[in-house]
C-alpha positions as CSV (number, residue, x, y, z in Angstrom):
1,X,9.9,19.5,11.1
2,X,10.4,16.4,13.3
3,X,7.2,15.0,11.9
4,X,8.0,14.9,8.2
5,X,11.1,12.3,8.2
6,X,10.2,9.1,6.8
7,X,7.1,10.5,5.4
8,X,5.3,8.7,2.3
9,X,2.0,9.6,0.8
10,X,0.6,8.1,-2.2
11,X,-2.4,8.0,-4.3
12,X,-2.5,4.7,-6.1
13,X,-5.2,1.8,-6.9
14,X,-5.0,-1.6,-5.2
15,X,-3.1,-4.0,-7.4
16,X,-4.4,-7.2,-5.6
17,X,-7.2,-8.4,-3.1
18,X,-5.4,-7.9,-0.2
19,X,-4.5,-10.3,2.3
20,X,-5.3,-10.5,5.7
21,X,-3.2,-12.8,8.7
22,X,-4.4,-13.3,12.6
23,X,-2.1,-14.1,14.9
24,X,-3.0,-15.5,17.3
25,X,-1.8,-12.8,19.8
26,X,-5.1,-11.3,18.1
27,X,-3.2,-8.7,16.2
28,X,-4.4,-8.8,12.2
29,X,-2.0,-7.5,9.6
30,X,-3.0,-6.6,6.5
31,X,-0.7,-6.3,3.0
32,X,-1.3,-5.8,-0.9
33,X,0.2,-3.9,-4.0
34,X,-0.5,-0.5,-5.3
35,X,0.1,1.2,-8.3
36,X,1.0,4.7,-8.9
37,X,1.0,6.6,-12.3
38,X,2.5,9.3,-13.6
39,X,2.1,10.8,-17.3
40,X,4.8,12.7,-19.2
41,X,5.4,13.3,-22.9
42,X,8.2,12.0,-25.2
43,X,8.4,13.6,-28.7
44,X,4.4,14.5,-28.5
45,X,2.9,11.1,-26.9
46,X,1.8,10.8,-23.9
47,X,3.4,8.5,-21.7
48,X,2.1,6.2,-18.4
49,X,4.9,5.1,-15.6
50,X,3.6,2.7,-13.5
51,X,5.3,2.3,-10.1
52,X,4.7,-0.9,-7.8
53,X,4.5,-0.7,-3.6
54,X,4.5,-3.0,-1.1
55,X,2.2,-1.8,1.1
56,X,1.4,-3.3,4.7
57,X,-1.3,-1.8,7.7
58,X,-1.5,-3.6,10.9
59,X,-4.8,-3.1,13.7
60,X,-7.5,-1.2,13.0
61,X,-5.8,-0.1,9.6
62,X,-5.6,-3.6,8.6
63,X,-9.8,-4.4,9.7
64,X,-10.5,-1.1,7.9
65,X,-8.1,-2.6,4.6
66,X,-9.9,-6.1,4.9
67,X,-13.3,-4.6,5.1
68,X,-13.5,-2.1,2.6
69,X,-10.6,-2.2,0.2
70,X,-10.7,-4.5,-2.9
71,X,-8.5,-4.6,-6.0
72,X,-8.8,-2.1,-8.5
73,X,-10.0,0.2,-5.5
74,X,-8.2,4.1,-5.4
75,X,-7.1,4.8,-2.1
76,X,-4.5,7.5,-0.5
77,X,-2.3,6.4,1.8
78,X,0.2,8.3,4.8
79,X,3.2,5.9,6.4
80,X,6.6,5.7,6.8
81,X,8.9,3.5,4.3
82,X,10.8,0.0,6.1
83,X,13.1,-2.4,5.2
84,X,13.3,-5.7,5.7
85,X,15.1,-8.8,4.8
86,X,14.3,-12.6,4.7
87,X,15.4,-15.9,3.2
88,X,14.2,-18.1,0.8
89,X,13.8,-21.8,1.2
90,X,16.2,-22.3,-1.3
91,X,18.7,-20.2,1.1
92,X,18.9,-16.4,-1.0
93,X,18.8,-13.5,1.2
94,X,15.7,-10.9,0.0
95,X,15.2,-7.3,0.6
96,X,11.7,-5.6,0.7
97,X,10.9,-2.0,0.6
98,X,7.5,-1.7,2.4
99,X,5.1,1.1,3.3
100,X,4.1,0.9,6.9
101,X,0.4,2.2,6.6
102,X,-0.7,5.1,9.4
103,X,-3.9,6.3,7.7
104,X,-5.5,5.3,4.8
105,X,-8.5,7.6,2.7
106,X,-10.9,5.5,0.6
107,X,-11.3,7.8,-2.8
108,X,-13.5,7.0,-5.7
109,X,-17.1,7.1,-6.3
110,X,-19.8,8.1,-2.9
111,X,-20.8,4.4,-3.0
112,X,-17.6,3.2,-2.2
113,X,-16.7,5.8,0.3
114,X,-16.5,4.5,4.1
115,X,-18.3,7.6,6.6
């Protein structure tokens, strides 16, 4: 059971072209948006919920990400959520929610699918 705390998994298409940093340790990190949907129905119409994640893969994830992954593009994702805080120039404290990225599946049509 250890292994399921601070589990995510979601199935979601890449909001934005993702961007890509290199340090110059030679590490890459790799971040963008996804969007997950979910349909339910309210007095006989069918309804969309679309729910944003900050999403961020670092290594081999990340070459894999900058490679192969553009917007639009459905992937699954497995990670673990983190927060974090920072501060604007103009001094306000922020808080991000982000998905740490352990494995990523490309899904969508066979010519878009990494082997």
């Amino acid at each position: 059971m250890s292994n399921l705390r601070n589990q995510v998994q979601l199935i979601g298409n890449v909001g934005n072209a993702p961007e890509t940093k290199n340090f110059e340790s030679g590490k890459k990190v790799c971040s963008f948006s996804l969007a997950t949907n979910e349909f339910y129905h309210k007095e006989g119409e069918k309804i969309q919920q679309t729910d944003w994640h900050n999403v961020v893969a670092w290594g081999k994830q990340a070459e894999l990400i900058e490679k192969y992954v553009d917007k639009g593009k459905e992937v699954a994702i497995r990670g673990k959520l983190t927060s974090r805080s920072y501060e604007t120039q103009q001094g306000k404290k922020r808080y991000v929610t982000e998905v740490l990225v352990d494995e990523i599946l490309f899904l969508g049509s066979k010519e878009n699918t990494v082997e």
